[in-house]
C-alpha beads as a LAMMPS data file, in Angstrom:
LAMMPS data file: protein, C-alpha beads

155 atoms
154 bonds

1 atom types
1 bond types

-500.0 500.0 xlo xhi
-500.0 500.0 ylo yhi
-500.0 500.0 zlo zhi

Masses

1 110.0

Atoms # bond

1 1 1 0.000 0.000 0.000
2 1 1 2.865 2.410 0.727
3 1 1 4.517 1.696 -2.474
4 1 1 0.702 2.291 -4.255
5 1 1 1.035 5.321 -2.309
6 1 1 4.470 6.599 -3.334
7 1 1 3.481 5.990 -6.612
8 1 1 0.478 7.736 -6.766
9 1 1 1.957 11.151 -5.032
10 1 1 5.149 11.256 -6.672
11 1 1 3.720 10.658 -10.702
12 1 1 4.590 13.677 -12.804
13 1 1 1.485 14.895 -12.797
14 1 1 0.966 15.077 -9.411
15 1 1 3.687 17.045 -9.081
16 1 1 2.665 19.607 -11.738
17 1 1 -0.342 20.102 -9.979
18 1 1 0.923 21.133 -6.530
19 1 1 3.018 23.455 -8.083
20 1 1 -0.190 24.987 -10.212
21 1 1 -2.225 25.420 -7.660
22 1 1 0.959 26.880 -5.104
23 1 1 1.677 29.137 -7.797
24 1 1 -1.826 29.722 -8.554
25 1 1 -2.509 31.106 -4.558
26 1 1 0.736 33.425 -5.585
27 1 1 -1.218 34.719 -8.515
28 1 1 -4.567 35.103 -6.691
29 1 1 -2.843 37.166 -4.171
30 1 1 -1.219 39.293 -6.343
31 1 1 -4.202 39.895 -8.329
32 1 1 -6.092 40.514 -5.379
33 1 1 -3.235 43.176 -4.740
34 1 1 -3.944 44.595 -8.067
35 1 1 -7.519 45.526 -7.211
36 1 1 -7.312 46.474 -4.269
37 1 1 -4.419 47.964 -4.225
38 1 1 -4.663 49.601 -7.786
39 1 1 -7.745 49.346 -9.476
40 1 1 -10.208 50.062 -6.884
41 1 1 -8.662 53.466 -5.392
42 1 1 -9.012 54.614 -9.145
43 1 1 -12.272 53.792 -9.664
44 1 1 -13.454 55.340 -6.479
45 1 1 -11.359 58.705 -7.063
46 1 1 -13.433 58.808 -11.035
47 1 1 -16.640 58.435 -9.085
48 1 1 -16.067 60.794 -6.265
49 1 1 -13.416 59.262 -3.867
50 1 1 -15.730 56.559 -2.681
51 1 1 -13.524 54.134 -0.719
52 1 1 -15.077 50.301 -2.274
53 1 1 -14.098 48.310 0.823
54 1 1 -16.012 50.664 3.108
55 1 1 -19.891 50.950 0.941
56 1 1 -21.828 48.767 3.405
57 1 1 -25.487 48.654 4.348
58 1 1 -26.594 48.276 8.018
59 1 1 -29.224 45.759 8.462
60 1 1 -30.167 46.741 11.943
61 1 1 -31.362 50.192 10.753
62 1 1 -28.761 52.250 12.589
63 1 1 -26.138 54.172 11.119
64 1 1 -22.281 53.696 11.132
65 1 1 -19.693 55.649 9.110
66 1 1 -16.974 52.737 8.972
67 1 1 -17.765 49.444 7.768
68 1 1 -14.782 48.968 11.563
69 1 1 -17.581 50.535 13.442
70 1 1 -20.445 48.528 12.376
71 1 1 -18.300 45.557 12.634
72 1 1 -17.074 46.914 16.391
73 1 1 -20.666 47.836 17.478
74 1 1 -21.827 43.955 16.177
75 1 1 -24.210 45.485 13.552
76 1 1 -25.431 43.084 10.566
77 1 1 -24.196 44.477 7.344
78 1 1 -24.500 43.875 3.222
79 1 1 -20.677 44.776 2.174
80 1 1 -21.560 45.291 -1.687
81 1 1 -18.143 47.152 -1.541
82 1 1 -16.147 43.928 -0.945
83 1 1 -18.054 42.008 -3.260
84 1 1 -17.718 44.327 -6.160
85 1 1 -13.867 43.987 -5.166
86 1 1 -14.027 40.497 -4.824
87 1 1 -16.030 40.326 -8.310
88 1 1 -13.601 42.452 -9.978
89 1 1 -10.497 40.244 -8.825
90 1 1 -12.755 37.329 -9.977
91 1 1 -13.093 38.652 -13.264
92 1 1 -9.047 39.925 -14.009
93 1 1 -8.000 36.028 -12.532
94 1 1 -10.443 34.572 -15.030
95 1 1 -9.531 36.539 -17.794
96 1 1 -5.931 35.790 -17.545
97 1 1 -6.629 32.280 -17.161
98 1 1 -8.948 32.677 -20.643
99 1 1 -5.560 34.130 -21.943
100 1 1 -3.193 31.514 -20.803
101 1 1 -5.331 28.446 -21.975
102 1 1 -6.319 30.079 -25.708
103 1 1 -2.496 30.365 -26.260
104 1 1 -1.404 27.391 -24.578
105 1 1 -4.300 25.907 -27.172
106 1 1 -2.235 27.731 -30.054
107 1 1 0.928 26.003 -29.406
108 1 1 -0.897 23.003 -29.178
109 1 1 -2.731 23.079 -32.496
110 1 1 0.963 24.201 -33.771
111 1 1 2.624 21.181 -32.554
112 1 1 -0.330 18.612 -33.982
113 1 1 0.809 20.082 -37.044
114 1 1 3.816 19.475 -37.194
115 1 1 3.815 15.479 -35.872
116 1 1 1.460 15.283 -38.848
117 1 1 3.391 13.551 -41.050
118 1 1 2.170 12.371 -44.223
119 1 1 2.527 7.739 -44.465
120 1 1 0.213 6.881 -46.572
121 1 1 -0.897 8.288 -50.015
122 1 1 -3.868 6.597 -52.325
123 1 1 -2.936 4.503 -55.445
124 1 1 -4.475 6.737 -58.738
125 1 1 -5.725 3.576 -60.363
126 1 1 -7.269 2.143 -57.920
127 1 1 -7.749 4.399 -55.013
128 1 1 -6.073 1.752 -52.727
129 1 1 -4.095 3.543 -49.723
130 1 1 -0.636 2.430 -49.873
131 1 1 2.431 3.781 -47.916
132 1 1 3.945 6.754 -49.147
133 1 1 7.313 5.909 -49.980
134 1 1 5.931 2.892 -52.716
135 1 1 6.499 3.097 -56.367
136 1 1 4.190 0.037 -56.908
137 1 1 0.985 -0.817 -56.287
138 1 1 0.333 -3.556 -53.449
139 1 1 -3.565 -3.961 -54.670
140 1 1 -3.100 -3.611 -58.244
141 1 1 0.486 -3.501 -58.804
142 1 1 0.503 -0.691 -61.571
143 1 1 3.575 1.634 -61.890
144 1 1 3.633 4.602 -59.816
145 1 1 5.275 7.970 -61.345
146 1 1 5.290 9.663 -57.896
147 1 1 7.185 8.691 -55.078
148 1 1 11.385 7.934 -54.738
149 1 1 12.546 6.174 -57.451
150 1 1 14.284 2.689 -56.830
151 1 1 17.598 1.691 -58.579
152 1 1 19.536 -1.490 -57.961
153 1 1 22.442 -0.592 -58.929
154 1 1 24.907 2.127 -57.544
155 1 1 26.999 4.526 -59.671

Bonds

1 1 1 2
2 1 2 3
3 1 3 4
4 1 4 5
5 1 5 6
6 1 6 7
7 1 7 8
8 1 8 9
9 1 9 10
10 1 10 11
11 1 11 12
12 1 12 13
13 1 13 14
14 1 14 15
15 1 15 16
16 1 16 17
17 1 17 18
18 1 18 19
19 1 19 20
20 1 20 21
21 1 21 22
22 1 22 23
23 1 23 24
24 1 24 25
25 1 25 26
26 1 26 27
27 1 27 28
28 1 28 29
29 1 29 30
30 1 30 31
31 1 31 32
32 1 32 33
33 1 33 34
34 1 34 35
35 1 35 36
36 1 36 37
37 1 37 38
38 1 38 39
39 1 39 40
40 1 40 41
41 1 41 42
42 1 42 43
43 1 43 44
44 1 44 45
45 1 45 46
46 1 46 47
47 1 47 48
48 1 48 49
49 1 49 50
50 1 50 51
51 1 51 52
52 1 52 53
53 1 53 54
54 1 54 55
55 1 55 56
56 1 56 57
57 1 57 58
58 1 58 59
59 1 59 60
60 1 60 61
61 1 61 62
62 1 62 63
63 1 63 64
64 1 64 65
65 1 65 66
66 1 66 67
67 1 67 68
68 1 68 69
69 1 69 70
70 1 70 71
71 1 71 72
72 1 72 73
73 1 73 74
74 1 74 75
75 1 75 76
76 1 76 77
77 1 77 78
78 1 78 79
79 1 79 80
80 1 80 81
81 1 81 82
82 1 82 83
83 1 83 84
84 1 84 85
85 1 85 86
86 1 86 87
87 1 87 88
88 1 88 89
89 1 89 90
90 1 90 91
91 1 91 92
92 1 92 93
93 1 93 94
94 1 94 95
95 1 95 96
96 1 96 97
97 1 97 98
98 1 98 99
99 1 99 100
100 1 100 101
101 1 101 102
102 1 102 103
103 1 103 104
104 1 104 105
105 1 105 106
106 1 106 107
107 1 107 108
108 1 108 109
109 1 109 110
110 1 110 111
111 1 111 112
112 1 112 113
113 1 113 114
114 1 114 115
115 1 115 116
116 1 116 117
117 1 117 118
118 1 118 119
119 1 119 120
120 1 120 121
121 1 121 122
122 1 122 123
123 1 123 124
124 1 124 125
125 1 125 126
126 1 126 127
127 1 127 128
128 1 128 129
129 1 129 130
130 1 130 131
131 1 131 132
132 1 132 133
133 1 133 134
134 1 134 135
135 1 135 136
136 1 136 137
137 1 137 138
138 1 138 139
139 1 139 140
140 1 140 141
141 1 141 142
142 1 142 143
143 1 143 144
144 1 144 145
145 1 145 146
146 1 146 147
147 1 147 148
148 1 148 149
149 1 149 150
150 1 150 151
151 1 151 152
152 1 152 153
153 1 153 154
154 1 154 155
């Protein structure tokens, strides 16, 4: 069972995907950084220096003027500011990913070309596939113009 074990956690792709998803935290954090840090402060400052993080609605009726003091005071609130924050980050994290997996689908399609490799080509007289590299026939045995030419003797 241990050896089962071993095998299992230490496979190649096992491996791969710890690493994705420790660099993947990395990159949600640094997104995260990004709008909060970046995006957010801008967007409040065009719409009148509105702080995101702190739009909250009391559902107890009274009023606070910190999201801190509603917390402190042990007030019910709707943050719609942290979830349009949390949305945005959402949306950058997901769009990067759309990036990274439409390219990574690029390369792909590019290297499927290339292992495409022509083996087999179809007789003209009799529509037979044969390999490519035949001069005759193996169905009807006619002569074959295309294809390397065979010569038993060398100069």
């Amino acid at each position: 069972m241990l050896k089962e074990f071993k095998e299992f956690a230490f496979k190649g792709n096992m491996l791969d995907l710890a690493v994705g998803v420790i660099i993947g935290g990395a990159f949600g954090k640094v997104i995260t950084s990004i709008v909060n840090d970046l995006v957010m402060p801008l967007v409040g400052l065009l719409i009148g220096k509105v702080k995101f993080n702190d739009l909250f609605i009391s559902l107890n009726g009274k009023h606070f003027d910190t999201l801190k003091a509603a917390a402190d005071a042990g007030a019910p609130t709707f943050n719609y500011g942290q979830f349009i924050s949390t949305f945005l980050d959402f949306l950058i994290v997901a769009f990067v990913i759309f990036l990274v997996v439409k390219q990574l689908g690029k390369f792909r399609k590019k290297e499927v070309q290339k292992e495409k490799v022509v083996t087999t080509k179809s007789c003209p007289h009799c529509l037979s596939e044969i390999p490519a590299q035949a001069t005759r026939c193996k169905f009807c045995t006619s002569e074959l113009s295309s294809g390397p030419s065979v010569s038993g003797s060398i100069q």
